[in-house]
C-alpha atoms as one frame of an Amber mdcrd trajectory, in Angstrom:
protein
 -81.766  44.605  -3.104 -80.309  48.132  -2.053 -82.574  51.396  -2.255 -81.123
  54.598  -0.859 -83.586  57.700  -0.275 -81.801  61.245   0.254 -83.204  64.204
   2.458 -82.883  67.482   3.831 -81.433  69.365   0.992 -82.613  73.065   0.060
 -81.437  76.644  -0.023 -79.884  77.620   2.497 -77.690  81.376   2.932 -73.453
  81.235   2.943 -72.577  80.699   6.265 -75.751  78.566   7.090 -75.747  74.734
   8.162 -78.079  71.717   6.736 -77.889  67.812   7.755 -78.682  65.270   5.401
 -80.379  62.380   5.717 -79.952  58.761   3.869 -82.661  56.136   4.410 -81.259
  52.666   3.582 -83.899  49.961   2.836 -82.201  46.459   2.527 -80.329  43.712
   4.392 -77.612  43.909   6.476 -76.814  47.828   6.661 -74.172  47.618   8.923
 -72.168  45.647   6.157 -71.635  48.906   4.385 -69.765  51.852   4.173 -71.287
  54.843   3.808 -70.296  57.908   1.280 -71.579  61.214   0.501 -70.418  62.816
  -2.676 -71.592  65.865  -4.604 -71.594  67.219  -8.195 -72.320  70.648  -9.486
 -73.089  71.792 -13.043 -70.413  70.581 -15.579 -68.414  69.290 -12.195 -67.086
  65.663 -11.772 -69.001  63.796  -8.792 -66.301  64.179  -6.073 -66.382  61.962
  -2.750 -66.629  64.465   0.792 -67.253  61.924   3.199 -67.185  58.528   3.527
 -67.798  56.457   6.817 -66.606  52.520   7.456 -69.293  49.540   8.013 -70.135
  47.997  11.567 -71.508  49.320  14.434 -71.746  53.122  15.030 -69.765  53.535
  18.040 -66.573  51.575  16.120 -66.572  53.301  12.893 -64.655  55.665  11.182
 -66.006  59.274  10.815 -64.892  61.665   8.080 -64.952  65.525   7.619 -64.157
  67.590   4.952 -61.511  70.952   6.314 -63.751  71.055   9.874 -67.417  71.842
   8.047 -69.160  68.437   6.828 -69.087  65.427   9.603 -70.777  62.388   8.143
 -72.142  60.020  10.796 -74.345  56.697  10.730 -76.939  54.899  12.789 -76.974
  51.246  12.029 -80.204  50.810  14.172 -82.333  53.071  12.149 -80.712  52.303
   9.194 -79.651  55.982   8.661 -76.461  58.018   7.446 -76.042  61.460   7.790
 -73.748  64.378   6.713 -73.833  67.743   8.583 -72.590  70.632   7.120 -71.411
  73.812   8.341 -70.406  77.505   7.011 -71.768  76.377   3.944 -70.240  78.365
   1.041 -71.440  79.217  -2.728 -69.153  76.213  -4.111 -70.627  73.454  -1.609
 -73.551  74.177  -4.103 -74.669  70.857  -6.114 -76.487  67.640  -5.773 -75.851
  65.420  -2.573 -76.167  61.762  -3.333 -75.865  59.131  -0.673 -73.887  55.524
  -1.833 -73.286  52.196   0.008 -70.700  50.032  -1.245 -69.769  46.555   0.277
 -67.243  43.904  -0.896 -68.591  41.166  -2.786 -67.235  38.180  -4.811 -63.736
  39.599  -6.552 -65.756  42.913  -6.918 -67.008  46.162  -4.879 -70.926  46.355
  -4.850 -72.268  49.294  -5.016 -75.649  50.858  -4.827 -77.025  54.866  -5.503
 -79.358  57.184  -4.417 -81.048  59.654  -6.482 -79.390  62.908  -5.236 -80.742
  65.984  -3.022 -80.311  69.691  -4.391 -78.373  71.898  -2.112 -78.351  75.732
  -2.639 -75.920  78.073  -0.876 -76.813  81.493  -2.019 -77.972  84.623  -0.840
C-alpha cells in the first residue's frame, strides 16, 4: 500500500550540511507521521526526528540539539530532514518511516535507507 523512496544522501566533510528527501507513494499521506532514524555499523537504529500527521502548517517539527530539522509537505507528498554541522558520528544509513494508527495496532511502513558519510 505504502512505498517510501529515500534521497540526497552522500559524503559530505564535518561541518557540512545535506537535506534529505522521502518520496511517499500511497493514500492518504497526511494521515501519517513522519520519522527519520539512522543506524551505523554494529549501532541500534535510533529515532532523530519525527514529525506529526495533518497538514504542514499544523504539525509538529522536531530537531535533534539545533542541527537536523525534519519538515513535511503533504501536497507533494514529501518529508524532509536537514542537517547541519554534520559530524563523524551522524555517519550511517538514513531511513525514512511512516507510521499511522490502525485497528488496536500502529502501522508501519519502511524505506530502504540512504548512506550518509561525514568524513574528511
Amino acid at each position: 500500500q505504502v512505498q517510501l523512496v529515500e534521497s540526497g544522501g552522500g559524503l559530505v566533510q564535518p561541518g557540512g550540511s545535506l537535506r534529505l528527501s522521502c518520496e511517499f507513494s500511497g493514500d492518504t499521506f497526511s494521515s501519517y507521521a513522519m520519522r527519520w532514524y539512522r543506524q551505523a555499523p554494529g549501532k541500534e537504529r535510533e529515532l532523530v526526528a519525527a514529525i506529526t500527521s495533518g497538514v504542514s502548517s499544523t504539525n509538529r517539527v522536531g530537531s535533534v540539539k539545533g542541527r537536523f530539522t525534519i519538515s513535511r509537505d503533504n501536497a507533494k507528498k514529501m518529508v524532509y530532514l536537514q542537517m547541519n554541522s554534520l559530524k563523524p558520528e551522524d555517519t550511517g544509513v538514513y531511513y525514512c518511516k511512516a507510521a499511522r494508527a490502525g485497528t488496536g495496532s500502529l502501522i508501519g511502513y519502511w524505506g530502504q535507507g540512504t548512506q550518509v558519510t561525514v568524513s574528511s
